[in-house]
C-alpha positions as CSV (number, residue, x, y, z in Angstrom):
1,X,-13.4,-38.4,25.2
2,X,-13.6,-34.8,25.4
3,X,-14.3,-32.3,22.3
4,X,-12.3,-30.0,21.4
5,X,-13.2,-26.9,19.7
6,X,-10.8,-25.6,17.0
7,X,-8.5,-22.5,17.8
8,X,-8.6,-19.6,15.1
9,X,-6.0,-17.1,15.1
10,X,-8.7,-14.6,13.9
11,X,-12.3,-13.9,13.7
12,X,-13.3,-16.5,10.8
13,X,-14.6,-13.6,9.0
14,X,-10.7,-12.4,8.7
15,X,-9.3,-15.3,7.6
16,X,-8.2,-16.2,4.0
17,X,-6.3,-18.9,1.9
18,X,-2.7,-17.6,2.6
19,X,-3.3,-15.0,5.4
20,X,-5.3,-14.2,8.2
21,X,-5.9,-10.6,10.0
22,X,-5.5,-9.8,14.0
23,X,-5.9,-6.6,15.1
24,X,-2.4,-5.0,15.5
25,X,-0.4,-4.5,18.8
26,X,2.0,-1.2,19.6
27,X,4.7,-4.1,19.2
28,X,3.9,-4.9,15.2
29,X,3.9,-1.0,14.7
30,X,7.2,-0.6,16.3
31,X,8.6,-4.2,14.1
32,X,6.9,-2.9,10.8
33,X,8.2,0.2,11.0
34,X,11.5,-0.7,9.2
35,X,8.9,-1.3,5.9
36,X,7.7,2.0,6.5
37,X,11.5,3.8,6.3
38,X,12.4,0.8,3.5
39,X,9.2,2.3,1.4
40,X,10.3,6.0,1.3
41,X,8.1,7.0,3.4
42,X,7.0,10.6,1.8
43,X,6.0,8.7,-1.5
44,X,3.0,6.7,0.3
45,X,1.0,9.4,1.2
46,X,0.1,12.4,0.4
47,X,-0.4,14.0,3.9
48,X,2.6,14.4,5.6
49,X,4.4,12.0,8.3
50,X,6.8,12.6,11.0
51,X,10.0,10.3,10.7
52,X,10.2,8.8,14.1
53,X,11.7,5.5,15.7
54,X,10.2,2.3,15.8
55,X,9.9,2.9,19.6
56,X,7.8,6.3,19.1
57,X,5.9,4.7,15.9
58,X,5.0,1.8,18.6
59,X,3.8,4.8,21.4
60,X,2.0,6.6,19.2
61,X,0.1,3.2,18.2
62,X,-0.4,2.7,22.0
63,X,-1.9,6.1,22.5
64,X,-3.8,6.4,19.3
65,X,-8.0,6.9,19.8
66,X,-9.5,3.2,19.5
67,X,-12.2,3.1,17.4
68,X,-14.4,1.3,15.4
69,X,-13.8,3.3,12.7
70,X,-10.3,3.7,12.1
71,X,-8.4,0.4,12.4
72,X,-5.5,-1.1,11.5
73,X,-4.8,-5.4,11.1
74,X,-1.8,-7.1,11.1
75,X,-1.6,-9.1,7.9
76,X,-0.1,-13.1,9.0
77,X,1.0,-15.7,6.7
78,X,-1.1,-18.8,7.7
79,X,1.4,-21.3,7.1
80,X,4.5,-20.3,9.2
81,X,3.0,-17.4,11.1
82,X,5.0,-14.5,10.1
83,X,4.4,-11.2,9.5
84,X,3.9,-9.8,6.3
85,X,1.6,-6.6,6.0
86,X,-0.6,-4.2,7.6
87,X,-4.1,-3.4,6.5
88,X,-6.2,-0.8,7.7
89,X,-9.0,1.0,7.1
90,X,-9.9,4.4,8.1
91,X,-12.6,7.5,7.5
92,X,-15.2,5.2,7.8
93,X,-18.9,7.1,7.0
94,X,-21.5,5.5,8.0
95,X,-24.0,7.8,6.5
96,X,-22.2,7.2,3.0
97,X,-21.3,3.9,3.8
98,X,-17.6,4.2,2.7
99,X,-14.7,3.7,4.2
100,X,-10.9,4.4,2.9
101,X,-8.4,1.8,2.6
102,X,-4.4,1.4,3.1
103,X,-1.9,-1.0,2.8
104,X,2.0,-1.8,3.8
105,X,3.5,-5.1,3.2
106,X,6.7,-6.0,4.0
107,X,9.0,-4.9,0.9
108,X,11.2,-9.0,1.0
109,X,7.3,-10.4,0.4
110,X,5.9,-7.7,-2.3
111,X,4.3,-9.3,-5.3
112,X,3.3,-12.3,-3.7
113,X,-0.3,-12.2,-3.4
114,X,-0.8,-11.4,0.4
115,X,-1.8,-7.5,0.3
116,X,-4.2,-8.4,-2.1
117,X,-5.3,-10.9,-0.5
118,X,-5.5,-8.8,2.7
119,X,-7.5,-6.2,0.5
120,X,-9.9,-8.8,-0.3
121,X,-10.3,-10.0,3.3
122,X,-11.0,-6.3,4.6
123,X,-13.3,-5.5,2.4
124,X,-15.2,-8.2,2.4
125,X,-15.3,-7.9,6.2
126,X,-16.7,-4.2,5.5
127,X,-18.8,-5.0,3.2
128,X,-20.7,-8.2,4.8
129,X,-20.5,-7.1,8.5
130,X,-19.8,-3.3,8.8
131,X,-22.2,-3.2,6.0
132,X,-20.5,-0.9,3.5
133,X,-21.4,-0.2,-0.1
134,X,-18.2,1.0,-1.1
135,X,-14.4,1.1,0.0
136,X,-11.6,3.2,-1.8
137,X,-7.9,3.6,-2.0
138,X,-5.6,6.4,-2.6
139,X,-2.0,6.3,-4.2
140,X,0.1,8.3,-6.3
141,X,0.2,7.9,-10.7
142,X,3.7,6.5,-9.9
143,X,2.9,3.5,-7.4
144,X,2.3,1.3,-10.1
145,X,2.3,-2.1,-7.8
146,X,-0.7,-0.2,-5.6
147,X,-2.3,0.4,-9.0
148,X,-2.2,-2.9,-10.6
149,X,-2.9,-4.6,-7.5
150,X,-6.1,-2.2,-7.2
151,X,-7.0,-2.6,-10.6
152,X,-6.9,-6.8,-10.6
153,X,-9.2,-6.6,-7.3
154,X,-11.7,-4.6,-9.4
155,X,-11.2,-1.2,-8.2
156,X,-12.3,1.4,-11.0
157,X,-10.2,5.0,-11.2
158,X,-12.8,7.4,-9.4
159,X,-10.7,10.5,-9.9
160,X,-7.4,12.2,-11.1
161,X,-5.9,14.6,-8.0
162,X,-3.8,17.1,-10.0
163,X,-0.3,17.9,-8.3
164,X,-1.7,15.8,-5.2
165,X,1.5,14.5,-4.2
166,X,4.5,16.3,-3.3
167,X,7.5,13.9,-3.5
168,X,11.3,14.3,-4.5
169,X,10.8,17.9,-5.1
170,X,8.1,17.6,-7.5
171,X,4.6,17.4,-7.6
172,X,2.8,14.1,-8.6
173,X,-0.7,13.1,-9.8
174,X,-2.6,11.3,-7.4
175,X,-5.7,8.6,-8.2
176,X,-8.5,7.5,-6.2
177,X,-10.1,4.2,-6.7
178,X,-13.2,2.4,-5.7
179,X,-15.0,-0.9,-5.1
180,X,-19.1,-1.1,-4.7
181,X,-20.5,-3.7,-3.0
182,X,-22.0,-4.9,-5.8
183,X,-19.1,-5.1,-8.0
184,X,-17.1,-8.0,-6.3
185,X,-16.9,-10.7,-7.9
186,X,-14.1,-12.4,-5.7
């Protein structure tokens, strides 16, 4: 009789209860870029982003700088093994210890527990591994899903960016949020 070992999708470390994490292929980029147009993409970010096709979104993926510092997971649901978000992080200082986080989940899934679940699994992958004392988030007063999913994770308002986002002609406040290490409690 032979042993078998057990196959994980993911590094243990990147797997959770609903989800699990895989570092993300030109090909997701290029599939999840629908979300991306779906989510009007000048409202998710203050800095500003070319609209492009799925097939240059996917090229630019493929040519992006690899790093350990800057990357970006495809969030899976365990139980049927489809797609439903993209986590990444980014800016990570290692003399600070920080790192910034972002999030897009598929707008047919929203509100069912998976980006914050993905949240959870990043960070705590930054936090026990990468050793990190603290990860943030950034989103505008008037993404009130990225808010209240911050806010149940823990995250406390850091800051108020005055006219931080320019969106539909006007200009929006922006918030930064943060979790320290020590605050988890999840």
């Amino acid at each position: 009789m032979t042993d078998k070992k057990k196959s994980f999708p993911a590094p243990p470390s990147l797997i959770g209860d609903k989800v699990f994490l895989r570092p993300s292929t030109p090909e997701d980029i290029a599939n999840m870029h629908h979300w991306w147009l779906q989510s009007e993409p000048q409202s998710l970010s203050c800095r500003p982003h070319p609209f492009q096709t799925a097939k240059e979104a996917a090229e630019r993926a493929q040519t992006a700088q690899k790093s350990a510092d800057d990357q970006r997971f495809t969030v899976v649901r365990k139980d049927d093994k489809t797609t439903v978000a993209l986590v990444r992080f980014f800016s990570l200082n290692p003399l600070n210890r920080s790192a910034e986080l972002g999030l897009l989940v598929d707008p047919e899934v929203r509100r069912k527990g998976y980006g914050s679940e993905a949240i959870k699994i990043v960070t705590r992958y930054l936090f026990r591994y990468r050793g990190l004392n603290k990860v943030h988030a950034q989103t505008a007063a008037f993404n009130e899903g990225a808010i209240a999913m911050l806010e149940s994770l823990g995250f406390k308002k850091d800051a108020t960016l005055r006219n931080h986002y320019f969106y539909d002609g006007e200009f929006h406040v922006g918030y930064v949020y943060s979790l320290l290490q020590f605050e988890v409690d999840w």
